[in-house]
C-alpha angles and dihedrals in degrees: 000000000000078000100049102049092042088060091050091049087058097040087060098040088050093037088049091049095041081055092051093050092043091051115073146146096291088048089059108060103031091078106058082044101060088038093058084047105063096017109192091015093057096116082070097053092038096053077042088054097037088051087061106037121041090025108051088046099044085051102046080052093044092047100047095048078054089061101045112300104254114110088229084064094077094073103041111107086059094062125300095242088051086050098050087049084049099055096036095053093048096046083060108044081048094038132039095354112053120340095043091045090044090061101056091039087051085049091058097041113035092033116021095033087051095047092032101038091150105052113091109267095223081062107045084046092060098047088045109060092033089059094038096059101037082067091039087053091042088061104044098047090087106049094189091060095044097098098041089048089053098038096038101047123353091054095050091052097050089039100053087045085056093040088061088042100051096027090053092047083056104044086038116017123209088235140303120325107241137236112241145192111285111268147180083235093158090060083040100046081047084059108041081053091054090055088072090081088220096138092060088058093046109089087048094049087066086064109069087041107050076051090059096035093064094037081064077053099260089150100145112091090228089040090060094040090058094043078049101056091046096050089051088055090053096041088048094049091053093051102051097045094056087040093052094040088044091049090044088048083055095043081063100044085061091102087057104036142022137219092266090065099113110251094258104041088059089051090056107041094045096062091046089052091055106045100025119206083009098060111087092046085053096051091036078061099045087042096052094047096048095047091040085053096047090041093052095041094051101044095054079041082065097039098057091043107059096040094054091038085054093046086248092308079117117049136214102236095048095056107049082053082060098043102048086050100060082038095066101039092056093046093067080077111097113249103249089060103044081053099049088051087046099051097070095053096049099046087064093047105033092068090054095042095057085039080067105038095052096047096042083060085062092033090128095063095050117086105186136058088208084073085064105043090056090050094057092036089058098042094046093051095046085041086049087046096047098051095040089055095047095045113027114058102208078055090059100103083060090079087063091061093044103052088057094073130099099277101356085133087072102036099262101103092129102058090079094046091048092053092050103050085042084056093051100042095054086046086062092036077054099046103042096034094214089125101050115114089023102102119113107220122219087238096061103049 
């Protein structure tokens, strides 16, 4: 019984951590958004949202712990180099170069502009982001403690500010939800879900739990798998009910704001809407917690990969100070830029990363690695096409293209594409038999 309930303590610490780390910035302002955009019909766009993040996330997590626990084991039946650039480009697009530096950046400008509107901005960016990493670095500098510090303190403290904020929209709603356009909001709210880039940051996250995992003594490979599982479902829980009390708060902001209100000006001013003089201070609080989580999640992310990446060449200690440094320089750039710099990298690798995550979850039933190589070949190429047309104007003529495929409409153009070239490159796995006997299983990992 001591055992049991011993297990069940660490699933929640960990689930509640895995949460905290999930739930970022970008996490945080998507909902409302999504509510205000299909009003009454809000509970469609949210289960659309909530398909596509937590799930997607808390699978790709799940799945890689199930073929080995290192966030450089997702790839690997594609080749293992593949799978080590993999993981270290998208450590870094998730980690010192876009997602780490956007929190900080989010923090000054959603929470201490809106609480310090007088003082010079060149000023409070600077403070910011010194005070917010020095925490961030604080907390990352013992590995071991990182979940506890996130899951014992950090999580309660973001949880009970969301809590207010969902539990009085229900008890005294902002206005009356609206009625909208007809809409395919389940596929949207998929989508919008998709634009929070989790599942990039998924593999990686198994990382830092599996860590901690074992240091609660969780040394046996099934006995990890199955920690693992019921961390996923608490972390999943967690998600969805913040996600689907964030996008009701925005169904009943739909009287004051539209759909066209940017993401973090509705947060914002919906808060403020709610609580009045007290509001600001309220969403500078929720922000702040949300961005410090995800900051301090992803550097020691970061730390843990490339040390053990580097077999220990690299350490720890002296990465996340890296890290944190470039961080921080690289924060002082306003949001909206250090987004618009991110999108076209993500757009090529995204596409590759889900392929990976959902076939690793069948990985069982696919023979040949081949299946796998043509799946990441034909995303990557759609995902290449599609930010080379957005972003490179000789590369224009190529949308037309794109939007001719199954579901390009809703970004998802690649997904045929990735299935097609999967198909033909286990017909010739098949045919020329080089790739019999080469499948990992799940069981020997």
């Amino acid at each position: 019984m001591e055992n049991s309930n011993k297990s069940i303590k660490d699933i929640i610490i960990v689930g509640f951590a895995l949460f905290a780390i999930f739930f970022g910035a970008g996490n945080l302002i998507f909902p409302p958004h999504i509510g205000v955009m299909a009003g009454k019909r809000w509970y469609e766009i949210m289960l659309g949202f909530i398909m596509s993040d937590p799930l997607i996330p808390v699978v790709g997590v799940i799945v890689t712990a199930s073929v080995g626990g290192k966030a450089d084991d997702l790839g690997k039946r594609v080749s293992p180099t593949f799978s080590k650039i993999l993981g270290a480009v998208s450590i870094l697009i998730i980690g010192p170069l876009f997602s780490v530096p956007r929190t900080a950046a989010t923090t000054h400008e959603v929470a201490v502009r809106q609480i310090l509107p007088n003082v010079p901005i060149q000023v409070t960016s600077i403070v910011t982001s010194v005070i917010f990493f020095a925490i961030t670095l604080f907390l990352v500098l013992n590995p071991g403690k990182v979940i506890d510090k996130i899951g014992k303190y950090l999580t309660p403290g973001l949880l009970i500010v969301l809590i207010i904020i969902i539990v009085t929209s229900i008890i005294k709603p902002m206005g009356q939800m609206q009625d909208t356009p007809v809409k395919p909001f389940f596929m949207i709210g998929f989508t919008e879900g998709y634009q929070t880039m989790d599942a990039l940051g998924s593999a990686l996250m198994s990382g830092i739990v599996i860590t901690d995992l074992v240091r609660r003594g969780y040394t046996d490979k099934k006995e990890q798998f199955s920690a693992m599982i019921g961390v996923g479902i608490v972390t999943f829980i967690l998600l969805a009910f913040v996600y689907g009390g964030l996008t009701f708060v925005g169904a009943t902001a739909g009287e004051y704001f539209t759909e066209e209100t940017p993401r973090v000006e509705l947060l914002v001013g919906i808060v403020d809407r709610m609580f009045g003089s007290t509001g600001k201070v309220c969403a500078g609080l929720v922000v702040s917690l949300a961005c410090l989580t995800t900051s301090v999640g992803l550097t020691a992310t970061c730390g843990n990969f490339f040390e053990n990446i580097t077999g220990g060449q690299l350490k720890y200690k002296y990465i996340v100070i890296a890290s944190v440094v470039v961080s921080f320089f690289i924060s002082l750039t306003p949001v909206d830029n250090i987004i618009q710099y991110a999108v076209p990298v993500l757009m090529a690798i995204y596409p590759v990363v889900i392929a990976l995550v959902v076939m690793t979850a069948f990985d069982k039933f696919i023979k040949y690695n081949m299946t796998y190589i043509g799946a990441v070949i034909g995303a990557f190429i759609v995902g290449l096409a599609q930010s080379l047309s957005t972003f490179v104007k000789s590369f224009e003529s190529l949308k037309e293209i794109i939007s001719k495929l199954p579901l390009a409409n809703l970004g998802f153009g690649w997904l045929s594409i990735a299935a097609a070239f999967s198909i033909v490159f286990t017909i010739i796995a098949f045919i020329t038999g080089q790739d019999a006997g080469n499948k990992q299983k799940v069981s020997n990992s």
